[in-house]
Each structure stands twice: as structure tokens, then as C-alpha cells.
SEMAR-176566 format. One line per field, with one value per residue (C-alpha): residue number from 1; z, y negated, x negated; residue in three letters. Coordinates in pm, 1 decimal, padded with zeros to 6 digits. Example, Ala and Ser with C-alpha at 12.3 -4.5 7.8 and 13.67 -1.06 7.14 Angstrom:
2
torke	[1,2];
Z	[00780.0,00714.0];
Y	[00450.0,00106.0];
X	[-01230.0,-01367.0];
zati	[ALA,SER];
# end
This chain:
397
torke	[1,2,3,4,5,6,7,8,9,10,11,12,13,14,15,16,17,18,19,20,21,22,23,24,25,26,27,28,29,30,31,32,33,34,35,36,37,38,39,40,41,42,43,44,45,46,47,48,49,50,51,52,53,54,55,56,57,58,59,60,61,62,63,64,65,66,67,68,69,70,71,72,73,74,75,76,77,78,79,80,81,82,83,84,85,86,87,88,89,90,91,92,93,94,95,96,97,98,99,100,101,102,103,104,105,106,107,108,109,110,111,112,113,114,115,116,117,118,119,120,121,122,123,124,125,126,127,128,129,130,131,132,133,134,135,136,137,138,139,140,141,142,143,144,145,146,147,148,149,150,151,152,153,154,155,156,157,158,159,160,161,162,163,164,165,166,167,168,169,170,171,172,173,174,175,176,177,178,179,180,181,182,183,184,185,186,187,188,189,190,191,192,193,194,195,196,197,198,199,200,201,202,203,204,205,206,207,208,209,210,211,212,213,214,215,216,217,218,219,220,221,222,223,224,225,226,227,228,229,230,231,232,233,234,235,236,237,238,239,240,241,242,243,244,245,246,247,248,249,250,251,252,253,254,255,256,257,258,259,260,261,262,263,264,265,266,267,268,269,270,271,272,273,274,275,276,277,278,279,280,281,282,283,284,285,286,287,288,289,290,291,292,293,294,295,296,297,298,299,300,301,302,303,304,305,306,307,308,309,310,311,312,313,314,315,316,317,318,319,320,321,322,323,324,325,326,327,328,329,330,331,332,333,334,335,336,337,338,339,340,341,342,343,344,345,346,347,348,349,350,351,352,353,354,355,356,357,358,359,360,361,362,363,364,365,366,367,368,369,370,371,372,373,374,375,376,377,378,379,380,381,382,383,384,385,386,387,388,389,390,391,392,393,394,395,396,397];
Z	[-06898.0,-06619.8,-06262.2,-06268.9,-06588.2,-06470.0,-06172.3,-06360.5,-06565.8,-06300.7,-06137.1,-06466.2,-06509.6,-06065.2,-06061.9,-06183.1,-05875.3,-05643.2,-05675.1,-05378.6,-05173.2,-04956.7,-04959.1,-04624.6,-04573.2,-04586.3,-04351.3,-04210.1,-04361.9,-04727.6,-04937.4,-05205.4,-05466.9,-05416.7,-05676.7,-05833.5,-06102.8,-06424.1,-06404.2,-06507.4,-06426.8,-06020.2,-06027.6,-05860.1,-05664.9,-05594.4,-05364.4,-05356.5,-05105.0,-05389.4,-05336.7,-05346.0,-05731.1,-05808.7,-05655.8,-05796.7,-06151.8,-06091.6,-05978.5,-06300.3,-06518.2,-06352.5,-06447.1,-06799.6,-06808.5,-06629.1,-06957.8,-07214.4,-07286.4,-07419.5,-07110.5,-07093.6,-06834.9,-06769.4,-06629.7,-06226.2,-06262.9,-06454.6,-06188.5,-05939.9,-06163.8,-06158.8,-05785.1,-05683.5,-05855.6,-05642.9,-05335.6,-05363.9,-05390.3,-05145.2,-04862.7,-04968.7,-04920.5,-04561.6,-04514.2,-04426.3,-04249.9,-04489.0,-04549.5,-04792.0,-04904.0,-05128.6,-04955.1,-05116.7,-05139.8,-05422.5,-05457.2,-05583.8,-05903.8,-05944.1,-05944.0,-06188.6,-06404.0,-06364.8,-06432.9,-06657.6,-06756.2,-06833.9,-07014.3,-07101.7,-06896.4,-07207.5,-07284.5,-06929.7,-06703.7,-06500.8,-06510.2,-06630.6,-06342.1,-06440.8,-06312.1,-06436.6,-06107.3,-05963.8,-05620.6,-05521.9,-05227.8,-05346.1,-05588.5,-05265.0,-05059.7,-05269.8,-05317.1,-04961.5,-04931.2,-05226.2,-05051.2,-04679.8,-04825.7,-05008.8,-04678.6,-04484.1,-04726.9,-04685.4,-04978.4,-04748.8,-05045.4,-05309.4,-05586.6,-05939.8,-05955.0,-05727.7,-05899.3,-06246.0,-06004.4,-05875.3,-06228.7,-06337.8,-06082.9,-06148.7,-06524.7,-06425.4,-06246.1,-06387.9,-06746.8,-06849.6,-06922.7,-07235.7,-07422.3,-07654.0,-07811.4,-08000.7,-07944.0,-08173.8,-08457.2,-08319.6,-08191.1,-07830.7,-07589.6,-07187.8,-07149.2,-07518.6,-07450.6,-07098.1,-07308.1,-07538.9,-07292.4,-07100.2,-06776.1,-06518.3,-06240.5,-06054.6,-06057.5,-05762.2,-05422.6,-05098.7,-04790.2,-04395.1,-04074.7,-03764.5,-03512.6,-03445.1,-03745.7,-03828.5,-04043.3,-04386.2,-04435.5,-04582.4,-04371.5,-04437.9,-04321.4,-04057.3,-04192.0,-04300.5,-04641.1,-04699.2,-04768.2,-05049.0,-04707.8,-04950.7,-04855.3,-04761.7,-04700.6,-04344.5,-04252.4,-04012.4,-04013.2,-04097.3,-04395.4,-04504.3,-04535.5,-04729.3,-04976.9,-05029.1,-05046.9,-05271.1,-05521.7,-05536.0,-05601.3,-05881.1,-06032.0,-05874.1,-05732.4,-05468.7,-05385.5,-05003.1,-04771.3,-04439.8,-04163.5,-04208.1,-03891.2,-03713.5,-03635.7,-03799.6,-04165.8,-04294.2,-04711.8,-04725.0,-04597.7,-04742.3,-04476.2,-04289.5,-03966.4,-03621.3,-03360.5,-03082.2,-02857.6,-02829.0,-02948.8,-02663.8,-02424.2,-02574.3,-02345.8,-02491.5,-02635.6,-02804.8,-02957.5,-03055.1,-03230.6,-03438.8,-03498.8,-03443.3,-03509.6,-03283.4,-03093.7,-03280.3,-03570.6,-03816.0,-03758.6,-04092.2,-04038.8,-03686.6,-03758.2,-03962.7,-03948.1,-03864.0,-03790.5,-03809.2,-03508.1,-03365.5,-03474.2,-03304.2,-03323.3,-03448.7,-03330.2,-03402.2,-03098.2,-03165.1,-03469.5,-03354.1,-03029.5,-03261.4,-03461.0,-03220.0,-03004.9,-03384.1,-03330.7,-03699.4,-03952.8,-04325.0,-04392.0,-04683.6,-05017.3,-05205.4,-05435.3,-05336.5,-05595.8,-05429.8,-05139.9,-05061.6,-04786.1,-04549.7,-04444.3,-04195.9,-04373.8,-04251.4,-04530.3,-04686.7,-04900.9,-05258.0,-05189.5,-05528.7,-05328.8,-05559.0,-05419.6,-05694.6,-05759.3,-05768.2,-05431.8,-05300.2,-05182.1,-05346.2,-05642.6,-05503.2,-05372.1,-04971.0,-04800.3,-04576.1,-04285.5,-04203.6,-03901.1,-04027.1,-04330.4,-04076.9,-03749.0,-04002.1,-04289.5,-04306.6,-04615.2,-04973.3,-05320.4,-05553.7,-05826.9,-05754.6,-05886.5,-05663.5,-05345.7,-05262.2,-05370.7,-04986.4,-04879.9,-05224.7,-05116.1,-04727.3,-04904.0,-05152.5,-05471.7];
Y	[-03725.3,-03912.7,-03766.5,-03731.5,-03521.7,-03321.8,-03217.3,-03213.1,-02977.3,-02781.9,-02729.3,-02595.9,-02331.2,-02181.7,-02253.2,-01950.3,-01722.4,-01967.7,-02088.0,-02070.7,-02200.6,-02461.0,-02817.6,-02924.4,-03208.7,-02950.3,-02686.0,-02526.2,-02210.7,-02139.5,-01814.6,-01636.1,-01416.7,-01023.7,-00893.1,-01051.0,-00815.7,-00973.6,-01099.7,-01373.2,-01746.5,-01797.5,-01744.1,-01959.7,-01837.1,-02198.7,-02236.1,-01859.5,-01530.3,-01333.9,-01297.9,-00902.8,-00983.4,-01180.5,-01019.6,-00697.5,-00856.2,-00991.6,-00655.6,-00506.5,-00786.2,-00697.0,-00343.3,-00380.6,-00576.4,-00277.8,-00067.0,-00249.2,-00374.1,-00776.6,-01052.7,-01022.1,-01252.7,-01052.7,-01204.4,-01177.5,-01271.9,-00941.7,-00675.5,-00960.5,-00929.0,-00557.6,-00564.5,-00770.9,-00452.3,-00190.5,-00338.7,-00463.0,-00125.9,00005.0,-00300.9,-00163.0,00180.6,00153.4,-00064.7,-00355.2,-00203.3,-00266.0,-00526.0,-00793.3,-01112.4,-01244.9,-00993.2,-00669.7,-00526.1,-00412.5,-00051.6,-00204.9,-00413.6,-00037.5,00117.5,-00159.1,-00032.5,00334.9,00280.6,-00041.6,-00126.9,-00505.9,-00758.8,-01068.8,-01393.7,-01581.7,-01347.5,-01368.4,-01655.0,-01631.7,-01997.4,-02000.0,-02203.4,-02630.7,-02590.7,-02605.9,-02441.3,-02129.3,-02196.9,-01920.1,-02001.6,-02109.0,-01745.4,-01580.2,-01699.0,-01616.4,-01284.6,-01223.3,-01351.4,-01167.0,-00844.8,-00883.6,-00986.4,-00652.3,-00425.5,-00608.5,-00387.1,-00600.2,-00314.0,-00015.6,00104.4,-00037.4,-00190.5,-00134.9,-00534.3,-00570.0,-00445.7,-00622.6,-00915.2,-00901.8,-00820.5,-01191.6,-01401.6,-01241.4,-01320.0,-01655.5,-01757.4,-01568.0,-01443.1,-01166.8,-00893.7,-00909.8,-00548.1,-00617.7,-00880.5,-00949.0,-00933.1,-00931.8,-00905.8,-00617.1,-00527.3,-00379.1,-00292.0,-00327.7,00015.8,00082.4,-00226.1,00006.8,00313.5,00085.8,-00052.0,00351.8,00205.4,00508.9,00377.7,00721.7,00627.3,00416.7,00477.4,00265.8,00353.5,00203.5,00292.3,00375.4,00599.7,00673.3,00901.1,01139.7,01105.1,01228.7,01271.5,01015.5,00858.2,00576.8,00265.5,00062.6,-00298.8,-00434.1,-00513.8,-00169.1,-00155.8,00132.5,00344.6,00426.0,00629.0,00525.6,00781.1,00747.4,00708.5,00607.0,00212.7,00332.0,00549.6,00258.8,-00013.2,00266.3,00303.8,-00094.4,-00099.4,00213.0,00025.4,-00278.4,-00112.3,00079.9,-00142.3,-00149.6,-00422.3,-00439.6,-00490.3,-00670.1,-00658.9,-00850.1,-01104.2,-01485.6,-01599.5,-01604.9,-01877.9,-01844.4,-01836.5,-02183.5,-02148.3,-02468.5,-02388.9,-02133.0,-01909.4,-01619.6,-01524.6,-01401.4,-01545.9,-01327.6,-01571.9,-01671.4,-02005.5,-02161.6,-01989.4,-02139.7,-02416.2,-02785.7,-02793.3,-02485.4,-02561.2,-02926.2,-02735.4,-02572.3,-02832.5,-03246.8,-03197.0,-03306.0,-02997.1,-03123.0,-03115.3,-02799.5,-02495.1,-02475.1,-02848.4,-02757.0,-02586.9,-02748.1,-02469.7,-02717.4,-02401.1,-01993.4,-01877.4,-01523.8,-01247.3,-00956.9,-00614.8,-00432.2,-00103.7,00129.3,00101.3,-00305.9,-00232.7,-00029.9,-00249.7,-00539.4,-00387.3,-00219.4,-00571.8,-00756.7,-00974.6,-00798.4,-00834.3,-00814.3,-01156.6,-01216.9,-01011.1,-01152.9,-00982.3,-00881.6,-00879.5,-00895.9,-00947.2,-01238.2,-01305.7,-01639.5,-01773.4,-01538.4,-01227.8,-01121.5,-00965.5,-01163.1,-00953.4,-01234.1,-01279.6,-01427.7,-01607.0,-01675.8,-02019.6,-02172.0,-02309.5,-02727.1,-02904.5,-02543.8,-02603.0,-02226.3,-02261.5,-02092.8,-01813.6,-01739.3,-01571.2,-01332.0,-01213.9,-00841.4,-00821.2,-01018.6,-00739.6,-00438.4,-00602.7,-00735.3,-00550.7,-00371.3,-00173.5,-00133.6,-00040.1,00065.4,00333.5,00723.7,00710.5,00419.5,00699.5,00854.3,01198.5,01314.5,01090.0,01201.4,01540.2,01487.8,01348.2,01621.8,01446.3];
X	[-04755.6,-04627.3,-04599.7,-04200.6,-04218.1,-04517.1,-04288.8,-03970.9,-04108.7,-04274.1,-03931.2,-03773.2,-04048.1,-04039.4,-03636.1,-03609.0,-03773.9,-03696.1,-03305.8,-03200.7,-03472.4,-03307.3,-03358.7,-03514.6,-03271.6,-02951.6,-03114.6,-03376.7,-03375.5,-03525.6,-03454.5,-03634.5,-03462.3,-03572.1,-03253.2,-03009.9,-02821.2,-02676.6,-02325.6,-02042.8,-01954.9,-01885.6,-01480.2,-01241.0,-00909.6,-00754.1,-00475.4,-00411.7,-00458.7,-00602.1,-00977.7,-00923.5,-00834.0,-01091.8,-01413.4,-01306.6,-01236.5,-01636.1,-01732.0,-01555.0,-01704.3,-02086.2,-02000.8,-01954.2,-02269.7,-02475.9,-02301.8,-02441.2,-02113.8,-02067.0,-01957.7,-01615.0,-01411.1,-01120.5,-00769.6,-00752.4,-00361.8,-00309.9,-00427.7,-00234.7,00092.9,00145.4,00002.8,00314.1,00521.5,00364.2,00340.0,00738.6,00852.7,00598.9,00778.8,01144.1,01026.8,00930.2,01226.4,01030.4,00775.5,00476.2,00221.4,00382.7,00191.3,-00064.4,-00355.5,-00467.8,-00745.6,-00990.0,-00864.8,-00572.6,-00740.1,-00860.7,-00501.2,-00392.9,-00644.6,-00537.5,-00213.0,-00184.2,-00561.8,-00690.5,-00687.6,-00905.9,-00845.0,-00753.2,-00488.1,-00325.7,-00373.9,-00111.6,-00005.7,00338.1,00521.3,00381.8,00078.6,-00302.4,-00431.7,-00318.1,-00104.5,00127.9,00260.0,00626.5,00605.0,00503.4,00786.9,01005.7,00925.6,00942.1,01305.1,01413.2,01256.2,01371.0,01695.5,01714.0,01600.1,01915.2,02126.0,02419.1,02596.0,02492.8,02274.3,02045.1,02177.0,02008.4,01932.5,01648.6,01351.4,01452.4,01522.5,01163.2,00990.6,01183.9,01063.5,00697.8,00722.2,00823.7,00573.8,00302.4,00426.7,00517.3,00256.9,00085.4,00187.0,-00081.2,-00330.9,-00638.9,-00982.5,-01313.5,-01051.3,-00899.6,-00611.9,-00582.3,-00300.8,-00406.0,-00503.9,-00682.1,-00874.2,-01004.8,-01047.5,-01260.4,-01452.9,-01528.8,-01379.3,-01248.7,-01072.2,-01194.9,-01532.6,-01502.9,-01520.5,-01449.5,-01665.3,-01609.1,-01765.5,-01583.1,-01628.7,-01212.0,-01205.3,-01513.1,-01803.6,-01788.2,-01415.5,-01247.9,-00905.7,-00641.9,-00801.6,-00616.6,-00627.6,-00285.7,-00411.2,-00417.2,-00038.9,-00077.0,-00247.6,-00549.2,-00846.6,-01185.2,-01465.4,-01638.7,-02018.0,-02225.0,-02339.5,-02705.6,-02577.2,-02349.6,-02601.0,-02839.2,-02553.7,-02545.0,-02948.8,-03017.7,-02692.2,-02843.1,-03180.8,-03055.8,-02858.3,-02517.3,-02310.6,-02126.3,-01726.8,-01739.1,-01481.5,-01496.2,-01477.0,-01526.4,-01419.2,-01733.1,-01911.6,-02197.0,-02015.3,-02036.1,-02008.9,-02074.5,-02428.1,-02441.6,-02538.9,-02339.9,-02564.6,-02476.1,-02693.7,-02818.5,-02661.2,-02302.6,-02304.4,-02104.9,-02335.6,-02654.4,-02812.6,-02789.9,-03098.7,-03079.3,-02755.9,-02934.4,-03190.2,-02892.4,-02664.6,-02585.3,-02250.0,-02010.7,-01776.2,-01457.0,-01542.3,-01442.6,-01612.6,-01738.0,-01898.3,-02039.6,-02372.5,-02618.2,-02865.2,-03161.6,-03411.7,-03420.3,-03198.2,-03273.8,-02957.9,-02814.6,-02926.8,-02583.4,-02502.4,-02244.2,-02053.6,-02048.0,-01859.8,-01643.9,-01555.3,-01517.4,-01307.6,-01076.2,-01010.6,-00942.8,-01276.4,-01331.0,-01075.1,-01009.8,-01053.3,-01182.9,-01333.1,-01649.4,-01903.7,-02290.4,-02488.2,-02864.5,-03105.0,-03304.3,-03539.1,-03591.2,-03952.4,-03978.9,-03907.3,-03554.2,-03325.5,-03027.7,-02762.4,-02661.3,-02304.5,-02080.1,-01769.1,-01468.7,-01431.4,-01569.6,-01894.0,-01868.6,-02015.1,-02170.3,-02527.5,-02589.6,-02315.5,-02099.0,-02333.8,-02441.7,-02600.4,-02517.8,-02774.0,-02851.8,-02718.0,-02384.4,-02302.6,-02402.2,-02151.3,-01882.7,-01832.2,-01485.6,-01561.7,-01739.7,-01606.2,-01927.9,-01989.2,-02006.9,-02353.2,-02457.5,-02476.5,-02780.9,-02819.8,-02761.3,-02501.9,-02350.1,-02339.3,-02225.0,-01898.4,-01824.7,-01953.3];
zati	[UNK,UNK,UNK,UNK,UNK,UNK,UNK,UNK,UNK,UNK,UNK,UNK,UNK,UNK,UNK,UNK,UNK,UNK,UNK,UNK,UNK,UNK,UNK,UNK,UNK,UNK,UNK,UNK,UNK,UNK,UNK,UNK,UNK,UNK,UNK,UNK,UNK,UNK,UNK,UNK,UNK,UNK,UNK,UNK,UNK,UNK,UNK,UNK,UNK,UNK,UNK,UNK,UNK,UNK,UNK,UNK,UNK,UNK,UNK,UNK,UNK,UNK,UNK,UNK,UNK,UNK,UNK,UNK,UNK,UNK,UNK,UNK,UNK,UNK,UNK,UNK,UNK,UNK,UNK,UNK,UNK,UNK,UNK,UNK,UNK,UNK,UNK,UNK,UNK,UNK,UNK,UNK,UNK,UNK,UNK,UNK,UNK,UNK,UNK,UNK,UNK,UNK,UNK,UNK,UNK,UNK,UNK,UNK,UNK,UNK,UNK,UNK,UNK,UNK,UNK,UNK,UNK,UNK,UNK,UNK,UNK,UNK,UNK,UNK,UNK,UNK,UNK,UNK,UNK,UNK,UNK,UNK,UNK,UNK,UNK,UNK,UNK,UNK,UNK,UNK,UNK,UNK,UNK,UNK,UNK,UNK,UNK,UNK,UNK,UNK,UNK,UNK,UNK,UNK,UNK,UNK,UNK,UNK,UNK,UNK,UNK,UNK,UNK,UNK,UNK,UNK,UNK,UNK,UNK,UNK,UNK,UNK,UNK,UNK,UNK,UNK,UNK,UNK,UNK,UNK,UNK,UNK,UNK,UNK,UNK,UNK,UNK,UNK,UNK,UNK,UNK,UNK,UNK,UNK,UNK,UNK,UNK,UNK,UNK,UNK,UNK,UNK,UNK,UNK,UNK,UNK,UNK,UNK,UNK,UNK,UNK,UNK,UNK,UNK,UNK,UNK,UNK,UNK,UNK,UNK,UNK,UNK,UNK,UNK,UNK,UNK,UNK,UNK,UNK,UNK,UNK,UNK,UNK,UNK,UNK,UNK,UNK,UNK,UNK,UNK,UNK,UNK,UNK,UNK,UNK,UNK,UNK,UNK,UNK,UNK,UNK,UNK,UNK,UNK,UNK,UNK,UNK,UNK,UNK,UNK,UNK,UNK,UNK,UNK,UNK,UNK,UNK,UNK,UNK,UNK,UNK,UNK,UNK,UNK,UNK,UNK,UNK,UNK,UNK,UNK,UNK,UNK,UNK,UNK,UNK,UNK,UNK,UNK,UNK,UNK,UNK,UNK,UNK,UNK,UNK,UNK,UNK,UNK,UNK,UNK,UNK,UNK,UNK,UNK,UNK,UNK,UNK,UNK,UNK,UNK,UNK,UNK,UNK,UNK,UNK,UNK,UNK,UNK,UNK,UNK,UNK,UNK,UNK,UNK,UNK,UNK,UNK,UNK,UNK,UNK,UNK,UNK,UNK,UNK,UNK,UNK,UNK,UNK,UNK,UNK,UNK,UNK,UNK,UNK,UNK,UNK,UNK,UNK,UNK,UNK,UNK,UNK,UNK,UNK,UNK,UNK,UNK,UNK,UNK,UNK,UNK,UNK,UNK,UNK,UNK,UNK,UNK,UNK,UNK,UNK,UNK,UNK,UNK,UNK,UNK,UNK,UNK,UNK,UNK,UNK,UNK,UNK,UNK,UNK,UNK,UNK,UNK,UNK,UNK,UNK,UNK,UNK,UNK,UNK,UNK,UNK,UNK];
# end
């Protein structure tokens, strides 16, 4: 055997435990797998704002899998379809007053599922407007128009044309929503197919941690995405990233929504970390030790992540600070599904993006730092059962 194969096949029988250890000519930092849970094909949200849709269709997907139940790749467009009907009548409600737009959040794949339940992707892919990838901003403007057009009230009161006027433009674009199809051989309407499948929206909880409502009660979260003013239960940061770890360790994904903005999230490395120094404060040789790249480039291309920098310890009051001056936003939803740990130890949370997996140095995976999930997580969607027994109890369950 000659010395290529020996190694090739060397690589094909460690690739396994180590997958995402990190090439030395891409970065300095290498990861080992602790956890990863079983789940589907890295997803792909295109030229659209619906990231909400498609982590929580992932998080779904991972949850049939923990059932015992067959892969199924169910259709993001659906719970995005009937979305677009809810949060239309929510904007006309509060006369224009109301988060609009292609954001959501993953509460709302939830409601969908209530109210409608899902469908496989194959049966609903919401391309029904000449194109073979999804791009919604034309659909999206129109919408809007229609809408603000409809608030002006130029009849002094609301005609009965609207809302069918809405539902047309939806089916349209995205088609209109399948009343029933076929799968296995059998025949299934949206919400049988649930029933068959044991999914209960009310299952799932979404959890935050701020210190401007109490602990333990839940409250409407503040983040414009939240246009259906849903409620997320309150705990301490401590107590939140004890949920994530105890879920993981027992089995449990995660549903992640947060901030991308920082600097220290490049997906394209791979990495989300939050250096103990600012980066424009470091001295020039520190920064040289982190990155060649030249200051005008794109944030994402500026740090190459040539060696282990020290993070931030996160405290409550940073959160809360952060949050409260907009430094922390709703940004962006993606799906944990692990923990990993660099060469020196420090703990990584798996983190499934849904912007796709082709040219990713990770497939379409990061990771994200401790100290990045505890400073810039906005909130969690997991199981009931994923909560400690005590936490569990401290919230009423």
C-alpha cells in the first residue's frame, strides 16, 4: 500500500471524531466534536429574510429524528406562506404600527403548525413566481404596498377585498397551499400529516434573559420580529446557558436566536468569538497576530483567526446594557445542535446556519464561542422536557 492510500484511508476512519478540526492554513484554531445530535441536510434560505423559517423547520426535522420518526425534509415556504397571513392582518390591525417584512421569528413556524400543520418540502416549495431559487424581495414589496395602501383608508373603512387581495399575491408567488397530498402511499392533509407524526406545537417553549422584566415570569419580548407580541419565559444568563447544556446533553436541540453583527462572526471561518479586547483597541501587533487583512476589506474577510484570542467574561449586566443601547439585536436565527472544544479546552456550542453548505470551511456549520452565545443570544426555543427538573419547576412546568 502506498503512502497516499495509507493516509487516505487513515483520514476516512478519524474523520469521523475529528470533522471539524481546522486546517492550519485557514486558521489557527482546531475543534473537536464533544455532541453532535442526529439531524437533516444543511438548509439553504437564498436571497430571502426567512432564517426564522428555516432553522425552526431544522429544529422540527431534528425533532422527529429524536422520536424515532423517518427523515423527513419538511417545506420552509409553507410555515412562511401562512406566516405572511397572520402577520398582514396583525400590520392592518395596529394600523400600521406593527413589524411587517420578511423577519419572524421561530414561535411563529410553531403557530403555523398549531393552526395549519406541515407539509413535506416536495409538496410545497414555494417557487411559483419563474424562479429556481427562492428571492422574495419583489413578493415582499409588494405586500407592503398593498398593506400601507390599505391602512391610508382612502374609503374611510375597510373594504372586504384586501385580505383575498393579499391571499392572491401569496399564492402567486408562492402557491397556493397544498389542502392535501401523498406520502408513503398515503394520503395526508397538512394537519393529519402533524397528528401522524405526534407533533404538539405546545411543547415548545422560548426562554430570554433580561433583567427589565423579572425572573421566572414569562413577558412579551421587545425585538421587532416579535410582531405576534409572543411570550418568552425569563431567567437568569447562568440558568439559560444550563437549559442549552442539560438539552444538548439529553438529547435536545436547540432553536438560536441572535446577533451577527459582531466582529468576531465570520461564517466563512467558521468561528463566532468575542475577544476580550475591542478589536480596534488592540495594539498593531496584536491585531497582526489575528488577522493580515487589510482594514477595508469586509468585515466578514477581516479576521483570519491566525491564533486562539482571549474572550470576555459575560455578565448579566453586559447583556442587558447591550441589549438596551441595540449593540444586541435579533439578527439572525440558526440551529445548535452540539459542543465542541478548541486546543485549549474552551467550549464551542455546533451551530447548523441555513446559508447553505457549498464553499463553508465547516459545511455550513460554526462555531460559536462561550462567551459569544452567553453576551449575544436574544432567546431559545427547545422542548418542555429539555429544562432541568428545577428550572422546570421555577417556571410553572
Amino acid at each position: 500500500m502506498n503512502k497516499f492510500r495509507f493516509n487516505f484511508l487513515l483520514l476516512l476512519i478519524i474523520s469521523p471524531l475529528l470533522m471539524f478540526v481546522n486546517a492550519q492554513n485557514e486558521t489557527g484554531y482546531e475543534f473537536t466534536i464533544e455532541n453532535k445530535l442526529s439531524t437533516t441536510p444543511v438548509k439553504d434560505q437564498q436571497r430571502t429574510g426567512t432564517c426564522w423559517s428555516y432553522t425552526a423547520t431544522s429544529f422540527l426535522e431534528t425533532e422527529l429524528l429524536r422520536m424515532g420518526k423517518p427523515e423527513i425534509i419538511l417545506s420552509p415556504m409553507f410555515f412562511v406562506r401562512h406566516t405572511y397571513t397572520h402577520k398582514a392582518d396583525r400590520y392592518v390591525r395596529f394600523h400600521g404600527h406593527n413589524n411587517f417584512g420578511q423577519g419572524s421569528h421561530a414561535h411563529n413556524v410553531m403557530d403555523v403548525v398549531r393552526e395549519h400543520g406541515m407539509v413535506p418540502e416536495k409538496h410545497y416549495d414555494g417557487l411559483n413566481y419563474g424562479e429556481d431559487r427562492h428571492i422574495h424581495s419583489e413578493m415582499a414589496a409588494m405586500l407592503q404596498g398593498m398593506l400601507d395602501a390599505v391602512i391610508q383608508n382612502p374609503n374611510r373603512r375597510l373594504s372586504t377585498a384586501w385580505k383575498p387581495s393579499i391571499e392572491s399575491v401569496l399564492d402567486n408567488y408562492l402557491g397556493e397551499s397544498p389542502s392535501e397530498f401523498t406520502y408513503n402511499g398515503n394520503t395526508y392533509t397538512p394537519a393529519s400529516f402533524t397528528q401522524w407524526l405526534e407533533v404538539n406545537a405546545d411543547d415548545y417553549i422560548e426562554i430570554t434573559s433580561y433583567t427589565h422584566h423579572p425572573f421566572y415570569e414569562p413577558f412579551v419580548l421587545e425585538i421587532p420580529d416579535n410582531w405576534a407580541h409572543s411570550m418568552f419565559y425569563n431567567l437568569p444568563m447562568d440558568e439559560l446557558m444550563e437549559v442549552m447544556d442539560h438539552a444538548l446533553d439529553n438529547g435536545y436541540s436547540i432553536s438560536w436566536d441572535g446577533d451577527v453583527s459582531e466582529r468576531g462572526f465570520a461564517h466563512n471561518k467558521g468561528l463566532a468569538v468575542l475577544p476580550e479586547v475591542e478589536v480596534e483597541a488592540m495594539s498593531d501587533s496584536e491585531q497582526a497576530r489575528w488577522s493580515e487583512v487589510p482594514e477595508n476589506e469586509r468585515v466578514e474577510e477581516i479576521y483570519e483567526f491566525k491564533e486562539i484570542v482571549p474572550e470576555m467574561d459575560v455578565t448579566q449586566q453586559m447583556r442587558q446594557e447591550t441589549f438596551d443601547n441595540y449593540e444586541t439585536t435579533d439578527d439572525h436565527l440558526m440551529h445548535i445542535l452540539g459542543t465542541s472544544r478548541d486546543q485549549e479546552g474552551n467550549l464551542y456550542y455546533l451551530t447548523k446556519n441555513s446559508w447553505g453548505s457549498e464553499g463553508h470551511i465547516y459545511d455550513g456549520y460554526l462555531q460559536m464561542s462561550l462567551p459569544y452565545v452567553q453576551k449575544k443570544t436574544v432567546a431559545i426555543m427547545v422542548h418542555k422536557d429539555a429544562l432541568p427538573e428545577h428550572i422546570a419547576e421555577k417556571l410553572g412546568f
